[in-house]
C-alpha positions as CSV (number, residue, x, y, z in Angstrom):
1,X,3.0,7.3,22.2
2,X,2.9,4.2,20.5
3,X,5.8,3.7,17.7
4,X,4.3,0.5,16.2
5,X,1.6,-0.2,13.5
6,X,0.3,-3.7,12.7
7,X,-0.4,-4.9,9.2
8,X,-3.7,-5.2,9.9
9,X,-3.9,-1.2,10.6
10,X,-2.1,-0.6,7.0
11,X,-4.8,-3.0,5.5
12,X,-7.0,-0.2,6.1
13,X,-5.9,2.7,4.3
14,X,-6.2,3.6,1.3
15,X,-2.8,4.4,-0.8
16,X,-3.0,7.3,-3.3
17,X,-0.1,8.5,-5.5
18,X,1.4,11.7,-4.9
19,X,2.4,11.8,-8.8
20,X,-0.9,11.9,-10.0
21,X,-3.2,11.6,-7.0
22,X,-4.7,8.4,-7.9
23,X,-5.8,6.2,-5.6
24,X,-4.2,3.3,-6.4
25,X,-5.9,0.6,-4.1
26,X,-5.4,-1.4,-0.2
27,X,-2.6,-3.3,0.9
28,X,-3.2,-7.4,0.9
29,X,-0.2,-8.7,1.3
30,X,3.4,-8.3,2.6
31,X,6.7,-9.9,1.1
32,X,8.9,-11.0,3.3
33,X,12.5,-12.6,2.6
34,X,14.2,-15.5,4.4
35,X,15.8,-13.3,7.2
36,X,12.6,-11.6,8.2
37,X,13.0,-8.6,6.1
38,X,10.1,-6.6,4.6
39,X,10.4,-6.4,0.9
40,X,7.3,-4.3,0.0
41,X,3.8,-4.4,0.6
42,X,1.7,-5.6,-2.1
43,X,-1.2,-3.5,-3.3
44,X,-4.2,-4.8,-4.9
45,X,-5.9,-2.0,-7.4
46,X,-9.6,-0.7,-6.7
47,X,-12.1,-2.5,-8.5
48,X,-14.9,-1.2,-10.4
49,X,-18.6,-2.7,-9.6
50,X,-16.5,-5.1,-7.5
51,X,-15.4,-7.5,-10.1
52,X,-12.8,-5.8,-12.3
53,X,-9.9,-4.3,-11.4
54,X,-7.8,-1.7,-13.0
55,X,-4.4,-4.0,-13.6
56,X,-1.9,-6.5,-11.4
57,X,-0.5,-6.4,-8.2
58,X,1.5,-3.3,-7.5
59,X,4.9,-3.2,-5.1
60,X,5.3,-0.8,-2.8
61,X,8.7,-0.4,-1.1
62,X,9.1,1.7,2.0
63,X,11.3,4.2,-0.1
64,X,8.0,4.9,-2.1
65,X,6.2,6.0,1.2
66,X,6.0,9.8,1.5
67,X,3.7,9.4,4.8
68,X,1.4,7.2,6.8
69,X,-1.8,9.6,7.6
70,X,-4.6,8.1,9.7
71,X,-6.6,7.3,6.8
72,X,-4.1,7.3,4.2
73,X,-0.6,6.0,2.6
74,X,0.7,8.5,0.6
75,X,3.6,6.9,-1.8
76,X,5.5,8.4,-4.8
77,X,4.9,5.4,-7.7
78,X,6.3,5.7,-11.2
């Protein structure tokens, strides 16, 4: 059983809000402090027609993660 995913796995998925079961978009990027620490994973919102998105960047912290699905992120986002 492997305990370990790589960003590039994450990438993949799509994250939906458990709130309101919106989908709010992929993960692009990772912050990452001085000592190595992940601070959240940036999401990127879905865009429409390819060319305009639906707002900013959105943080995701680890305590927003409900589950990690095989397809899926499933985070609770105010």
């Amino acid at each position: 059983m492997v305990n370990y995913m790589l960003i590039s796995d994450l990438q993949r998925k799509d994250i939906v809000n458990t709130i309101n079961g919106a989908k709010l978009g992929r993960i692009v990027d990772v912050d990452v402090d001085s000592n190595g620490q992940v601070n959240f994973l940036i999401v990127e919102p879905q865009k429409v027609m390819r060319r305009i998105s639906y707002g900013g960047e959105i943080n995701i912290t680890f305590k927003d993660i409900v589950t990690i699905g095989s397809d899926v992120i499933l985070v609770n986002y105010k």
